[in-house]
N, C-alpha and C positions, 0 to 999 in steps of 0.2 A: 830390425827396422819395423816400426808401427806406432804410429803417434798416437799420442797419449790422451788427444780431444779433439772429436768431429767436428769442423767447420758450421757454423748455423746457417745451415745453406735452407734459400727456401723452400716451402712443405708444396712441392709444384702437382697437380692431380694427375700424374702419374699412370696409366694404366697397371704399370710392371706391381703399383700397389697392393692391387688384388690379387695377382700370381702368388705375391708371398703372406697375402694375408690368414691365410688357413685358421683358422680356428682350433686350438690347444697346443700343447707340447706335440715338439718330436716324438715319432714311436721307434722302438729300437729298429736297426734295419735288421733287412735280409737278405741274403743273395740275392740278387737279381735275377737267375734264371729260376729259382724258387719260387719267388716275388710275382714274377710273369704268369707263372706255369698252374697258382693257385686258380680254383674253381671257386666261380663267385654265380648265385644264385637271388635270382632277381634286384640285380644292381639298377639303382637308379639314381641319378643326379641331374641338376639342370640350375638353368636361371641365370649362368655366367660364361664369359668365354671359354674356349673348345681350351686354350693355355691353363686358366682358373680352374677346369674340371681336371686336369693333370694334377698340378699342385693337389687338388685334395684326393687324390687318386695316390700317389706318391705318401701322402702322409696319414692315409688312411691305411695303406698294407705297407709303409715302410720299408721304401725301399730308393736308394737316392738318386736322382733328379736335376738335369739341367737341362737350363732352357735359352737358345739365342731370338734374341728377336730383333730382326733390323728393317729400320722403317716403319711403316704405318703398320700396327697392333694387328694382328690375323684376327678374322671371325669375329661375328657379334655376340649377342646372344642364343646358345644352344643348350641343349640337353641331352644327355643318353641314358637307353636303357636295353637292358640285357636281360632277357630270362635264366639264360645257361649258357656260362662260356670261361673264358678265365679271364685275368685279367690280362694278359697279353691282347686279349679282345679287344678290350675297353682302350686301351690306348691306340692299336689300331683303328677303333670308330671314332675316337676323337682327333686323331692327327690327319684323319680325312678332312674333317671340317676347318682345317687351316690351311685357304691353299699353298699350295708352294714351298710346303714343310713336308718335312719327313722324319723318322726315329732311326737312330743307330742305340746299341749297347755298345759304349765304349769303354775302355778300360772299368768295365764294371757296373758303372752306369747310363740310365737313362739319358740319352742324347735327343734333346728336339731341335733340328735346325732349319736353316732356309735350305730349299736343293740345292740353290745355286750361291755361290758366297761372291761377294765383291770387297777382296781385300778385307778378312774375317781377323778381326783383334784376336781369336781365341787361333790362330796360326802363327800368330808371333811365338817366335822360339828367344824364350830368356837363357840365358848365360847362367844368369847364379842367382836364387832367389833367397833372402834369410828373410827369417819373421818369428817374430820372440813375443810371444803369449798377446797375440792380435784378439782383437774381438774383431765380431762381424761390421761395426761400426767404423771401425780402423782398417780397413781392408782395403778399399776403395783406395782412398790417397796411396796405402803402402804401395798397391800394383802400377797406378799411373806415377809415383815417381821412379821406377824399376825405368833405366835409359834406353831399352827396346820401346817398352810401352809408352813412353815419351818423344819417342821419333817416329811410332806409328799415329799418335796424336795428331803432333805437325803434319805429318805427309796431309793424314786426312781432315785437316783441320778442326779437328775436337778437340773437346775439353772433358773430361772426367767432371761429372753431376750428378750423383746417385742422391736420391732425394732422402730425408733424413727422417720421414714416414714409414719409408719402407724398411730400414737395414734393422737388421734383430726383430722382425717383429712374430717371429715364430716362436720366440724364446720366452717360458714364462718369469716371471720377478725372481731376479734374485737367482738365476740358472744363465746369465748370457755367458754363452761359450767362450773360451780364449784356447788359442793353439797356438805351435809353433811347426816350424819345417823350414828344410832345406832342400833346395832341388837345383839340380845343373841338366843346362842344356833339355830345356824341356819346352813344350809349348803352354801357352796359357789356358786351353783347354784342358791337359796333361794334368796339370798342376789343380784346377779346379776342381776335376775329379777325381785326384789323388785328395783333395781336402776334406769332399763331401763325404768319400766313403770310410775315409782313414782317422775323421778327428771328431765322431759323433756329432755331424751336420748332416743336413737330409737335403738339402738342393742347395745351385748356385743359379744366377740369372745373368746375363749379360743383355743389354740393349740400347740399339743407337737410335736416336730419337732428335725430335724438333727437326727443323728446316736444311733438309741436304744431311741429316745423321751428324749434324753436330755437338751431338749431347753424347754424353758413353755412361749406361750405368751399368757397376759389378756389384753384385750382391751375392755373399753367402748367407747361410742358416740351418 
């Protein structure tokens, strides 16, 4: 399952556009408690959300990345900096300035979520999931037609909208990734993070958005 042409859905101004707009190619990864554990000397960044300084924190030491954001965008404009620390640091001083988030290491990867979840897409537990050589741009539709994820839609009245600015846009010409996998009995969270870290992608995004979270974007890369 993964169709063969994204929808021309329109180019809507997006916050989540910035999370995935990083600047160059993927860097290869690394474990993550490696990833954490390195000593960074006089880090500094600024000028974007505390989520934006993640992404490029993530694709700066290479190490992979997902991020839920549900509801109105955390943090405005912020900055960090570090004389001496690791970067385990750095994500700690940045997931302070988003309140009401926090970090887990899950299955391997970087987790940013809400504390408190309200009926979380990424706890739906699918049955059976196939996907035969999806690109990032095919991903979207593949997961919202999956009939969990299409009965957690209704319940919550959304619609799957991942804006067409944002998917692949980490990838440079001529390198957009395509994967495949099978997974039973797993959650979508599960499956996300088995993707970023198992198929040479660096982050995933999920976000509910627009009036009452009626919008759902999934994006890998």
């Amino acid at each position: 399952m993964c169709a063969s042409k994204r929808p021309n859905l329109a180019r809507i101004a997006l916050p989540l556009g910035l999370l995935l707009g990083a600047r160059g190619g993927p860097q290869a990864q690394v474990p993550i408690q490696q990833a954490l554990a390195q000593t960074v000397h006089g880090y500094e960044d600024g000028g974007a959300a505390g989520y934006v300084l993640l992404a490029r924190l993530s694709q700066r030491f290479g190490f992979p990345q997902g991020v839920e954001i549900d509801g109105e965008v955390p943090g405005g404009l912020t900055s960090v900096r570090i004389a001496d620390g690791t970067v385990a640091d750095i994500v700690d001083n940045l997931v302070r300035r988003l309140p009401n988030y926090k970090w887990e290491i899950i299955d391997g990867v970087l987790n940013v979520m809400p504390q408190e979840h309200r009926d979380s897409v990424l706890d739906v537990r699918i049955h059976a999931l196939h996907l035969r050589r999806c690109t990032p741009a095919d991903f979207p539709r593949a997961i919202a037609s999956v009939p969990e994820i299409k009965e957690w839609l209704v319940k919550n009245g959304a619609v799957e909208h991942t804006p067409v600015a944002v998917v692949g846009s980490v990838s440079l010409p001529g390198t957009i990734p395509r994967f495949s996998t099978d997974a039973k009995d797993r959650t979508l969270r599960e499956i996300l993070n088995i993707l970023v870290k198992s198929h040479g992608l660096l982050r995933w995004a999920v976000t509910r958005y627009g009036e009452g979270g009626k919008y759902l974007s999934i994006v890998v890369e």
